[in-house]
N, C-alpha and C positions, 0 to 999 in steps of 0.2 A: 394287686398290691400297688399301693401307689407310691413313684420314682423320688428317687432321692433328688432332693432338686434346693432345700437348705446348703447354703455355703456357709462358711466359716466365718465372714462379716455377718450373715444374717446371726448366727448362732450367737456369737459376741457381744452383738446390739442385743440382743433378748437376753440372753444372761448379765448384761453388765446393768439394765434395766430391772430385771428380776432384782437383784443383791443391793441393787439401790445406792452406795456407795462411791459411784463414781465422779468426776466434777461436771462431766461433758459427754456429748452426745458422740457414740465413736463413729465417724466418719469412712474412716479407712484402716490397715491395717501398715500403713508406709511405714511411720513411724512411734512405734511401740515403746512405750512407756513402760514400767514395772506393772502398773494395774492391767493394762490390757494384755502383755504377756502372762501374768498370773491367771488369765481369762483363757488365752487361746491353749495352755495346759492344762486347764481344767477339765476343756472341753477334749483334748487330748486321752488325757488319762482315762473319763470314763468311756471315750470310744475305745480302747483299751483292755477295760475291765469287760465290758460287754462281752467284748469278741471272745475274751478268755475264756466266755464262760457259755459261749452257745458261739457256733457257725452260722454266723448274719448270711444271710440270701445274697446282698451286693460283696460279701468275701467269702463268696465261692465260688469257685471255678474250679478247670480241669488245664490236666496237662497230657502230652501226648510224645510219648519217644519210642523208638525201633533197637530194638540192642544189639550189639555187635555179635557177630560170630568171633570164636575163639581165632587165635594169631598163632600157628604153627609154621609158618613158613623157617626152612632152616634148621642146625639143629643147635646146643648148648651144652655149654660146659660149664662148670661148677667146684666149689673147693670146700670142708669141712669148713663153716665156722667163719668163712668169708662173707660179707655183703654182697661182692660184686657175682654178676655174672658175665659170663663171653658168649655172644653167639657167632656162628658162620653162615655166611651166607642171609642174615636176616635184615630187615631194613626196620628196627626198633624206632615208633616216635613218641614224642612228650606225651602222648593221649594215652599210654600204657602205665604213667603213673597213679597209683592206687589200686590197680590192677589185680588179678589172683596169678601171681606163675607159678608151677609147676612141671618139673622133669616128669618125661610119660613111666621111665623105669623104676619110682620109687611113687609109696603113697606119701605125698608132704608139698604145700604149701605154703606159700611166705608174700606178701603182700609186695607190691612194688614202690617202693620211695621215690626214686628221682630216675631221669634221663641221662645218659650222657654223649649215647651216640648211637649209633644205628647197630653195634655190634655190642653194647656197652649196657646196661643196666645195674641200680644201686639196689637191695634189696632195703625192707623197713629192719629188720633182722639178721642175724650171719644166717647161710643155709646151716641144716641140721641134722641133715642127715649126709649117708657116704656122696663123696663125688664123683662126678660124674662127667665123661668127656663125649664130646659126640653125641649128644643123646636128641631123642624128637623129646618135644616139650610142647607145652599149650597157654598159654597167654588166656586168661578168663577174662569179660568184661563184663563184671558183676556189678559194678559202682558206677550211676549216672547223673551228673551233676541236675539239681532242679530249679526253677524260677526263684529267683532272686527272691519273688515275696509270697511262697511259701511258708506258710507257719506249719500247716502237716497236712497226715492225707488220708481222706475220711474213707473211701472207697480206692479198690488199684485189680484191675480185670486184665484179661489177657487174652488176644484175639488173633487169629491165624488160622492156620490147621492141628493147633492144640486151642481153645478155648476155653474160660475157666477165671472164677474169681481166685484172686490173690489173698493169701493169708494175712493180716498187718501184725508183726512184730515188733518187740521192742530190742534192741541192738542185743542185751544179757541173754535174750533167747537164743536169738542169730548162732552167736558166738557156742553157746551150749552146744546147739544142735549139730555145728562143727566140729565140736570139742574144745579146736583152740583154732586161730591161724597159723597156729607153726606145725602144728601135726595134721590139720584136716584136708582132706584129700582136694584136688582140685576134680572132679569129678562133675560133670556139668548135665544136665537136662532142661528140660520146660520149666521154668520157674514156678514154685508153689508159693514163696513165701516173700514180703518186701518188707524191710524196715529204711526210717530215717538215722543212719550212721554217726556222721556230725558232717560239717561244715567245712570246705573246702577253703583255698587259697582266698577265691573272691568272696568269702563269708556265701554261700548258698551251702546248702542243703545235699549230702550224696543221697540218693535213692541205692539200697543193696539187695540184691535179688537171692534166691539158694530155692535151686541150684545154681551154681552161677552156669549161664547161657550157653548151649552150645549151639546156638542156630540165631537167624534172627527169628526177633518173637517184637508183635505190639503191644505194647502196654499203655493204657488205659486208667489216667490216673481222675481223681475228682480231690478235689484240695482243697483245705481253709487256706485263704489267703491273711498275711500278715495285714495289720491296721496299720498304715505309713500313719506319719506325724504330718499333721495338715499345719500349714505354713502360711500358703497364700489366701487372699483375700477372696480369692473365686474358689477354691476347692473345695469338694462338695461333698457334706458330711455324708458315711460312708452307711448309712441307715434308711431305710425307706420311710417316708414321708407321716404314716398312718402310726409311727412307733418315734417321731421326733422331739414327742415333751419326754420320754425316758431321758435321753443323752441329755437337753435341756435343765433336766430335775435334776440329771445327776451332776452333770458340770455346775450347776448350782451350789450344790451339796458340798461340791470341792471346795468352791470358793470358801463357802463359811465354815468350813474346816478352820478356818486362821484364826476363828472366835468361838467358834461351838465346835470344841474336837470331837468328834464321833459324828458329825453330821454325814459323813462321806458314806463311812460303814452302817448308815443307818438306812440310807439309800438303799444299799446295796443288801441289807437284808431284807430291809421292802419291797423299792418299788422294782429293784433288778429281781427279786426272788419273786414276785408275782408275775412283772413279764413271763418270766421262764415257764412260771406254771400253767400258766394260761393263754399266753399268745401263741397257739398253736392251728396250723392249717389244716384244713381235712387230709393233707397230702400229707401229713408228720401221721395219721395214725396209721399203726401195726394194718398192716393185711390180714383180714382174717381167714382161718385156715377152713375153717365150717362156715358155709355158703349161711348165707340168710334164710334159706328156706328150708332147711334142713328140718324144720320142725312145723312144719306147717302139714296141714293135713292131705294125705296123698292119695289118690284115685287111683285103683290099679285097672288100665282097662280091659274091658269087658267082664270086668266084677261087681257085683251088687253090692258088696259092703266096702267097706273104708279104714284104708289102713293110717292109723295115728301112730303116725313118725314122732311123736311129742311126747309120746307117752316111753321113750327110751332114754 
């Protein structure tokens, strides 16, 4: 496959040539006029579409995290219908928010909101069931923040002395299989199953695992990466070299959208709908499950006759 090696000036010159419409030769991309920026979101938008609609080889990648063991140290106390918790003896940090907690003597879970001190926790909910004074509890560490430019996550295995691929879920499943979080047990094992949650404080992505964890375990993630918004004049469109008149055709397509409407979506049931169909690598087909020679004619040795496997 050969390397993406088009920059964003090159793409710009060829499109703003292609559309023909321009007054001048564009040079650079310092300063941007309305035509050239109408040009570098063109070029934008269908690296964009693309991505949306197949995982590009150069936005893919993996990611790699170790999960917490559960946080028991100490024990807790609790009130009907209150948010807060109290612990003794515990050294509670900011990293337990979003968290699963759970009292060991009741089956019921409630997500953790906020910090407030080492003895201190907000719940997302009041507790809901009886209270509780004194009691051992378990801090779950089910939710792990992902890379910033994650769009999702095509494959997620898990590697240790339990190994095993991961389920991918969708959050309404998650939640089902729990029932709820305010009644679902905090109950922890090997992970079976991961979904994308929503979005944290700094806008990334939570990864959430069920069971939620009660050991460390690795996970083993493989990701579509999000399509940044290319900007500068050296950044290098995010396509491999041998597939560069697509995003070209297509960024074209955008532009005369402002005089032929439907030119965009006409692209895109073409020449993006043909890509799709056809640019595929030996390495995209299925594995097959019957060997190639399953039907070829088979010798049994030291027999004179011949068994035709082809004839079943």
């Amino acid at each position: 496959m050969a390397a993406n090696t088009y920059t964003l000036l090159k793409a710009v010159q060829i499109v703003g040539f292609r559309v023909g419409d321009l007054k001048d030769y564009i040079e650079d991309l310092d300063s941007k006029d309305p035509a050239v920026t109408n040009l570098i979101e063109s070029i934008n938008a269908t690296i964009r579409k693309i991505a949306s609609v197949r995982d590009l080889p150069v936005l893919s990648g993996s990611h790699y995290f170790t999960t917490t063991a559960p946080y028991t140290t100490g024990t807790v106390s609790t009130t009907l219908g209150s948010t807060t918790i109290t612990g003794s003896g515990t050294t509670w940090d900011a990293n337990m928010v979003g968290q699963l907690f759970s009292a060991d003597s009741l089956s019921v879970a409630v997500r953790i909101e906020s910090f407030v001190s080492t003895t201190a926790l907000v719940l997302e909910s009041g507790w809901p069931d009886a209270a509780v004074t004194g009691d051992t509890y378990e801090i779950a560490y089910d939710r792990y923040a992902m890379p910033a430019n994650l769009s999702n996550i095509t494959t997620a295995s898990m590697d240790g002395a339990t190994r095993r691929m991961l389920n991918l879920r969708m959050p309404s499943e998650m939640d089902r299989q729990r029932y709820s979080m305010r009644t679902g047990t905090g109950t922890g094992g090997a992970p079976k199953d991961i979904t994308l949650f929503d979005k944290d404080a700094s806008n990334n992505y939570w990864a959430e695992l069920d069971p939620p964890p009660d050991a460390e375990y690795a996970i083993i993630l493989r990701i579509a990466e999000a399509a940044t918004t290319l900007t500068a004049a050296a950044d290098l469109i995010p396509i491999d070299d041998e597939n560069i008149d697509l995003v070209l055709d297509g960024a074209t397509a955008k532009w005369k959208d402002k005089d032929v409407p439907g030119s965009f979506q006409n692209w895109i049931n073409n020449d993006l709908k043909f890509y799709m169909l056809f640019d595929r690598k030996s390495t995209d087909e299925n594995p097959r499950i019957v060997p190639d020679d399953v039907t070829r004619v088979q010798r049994i040795p030291g027999a004179s006759g011949v068994l035709d496997t082809g004839q079943f």
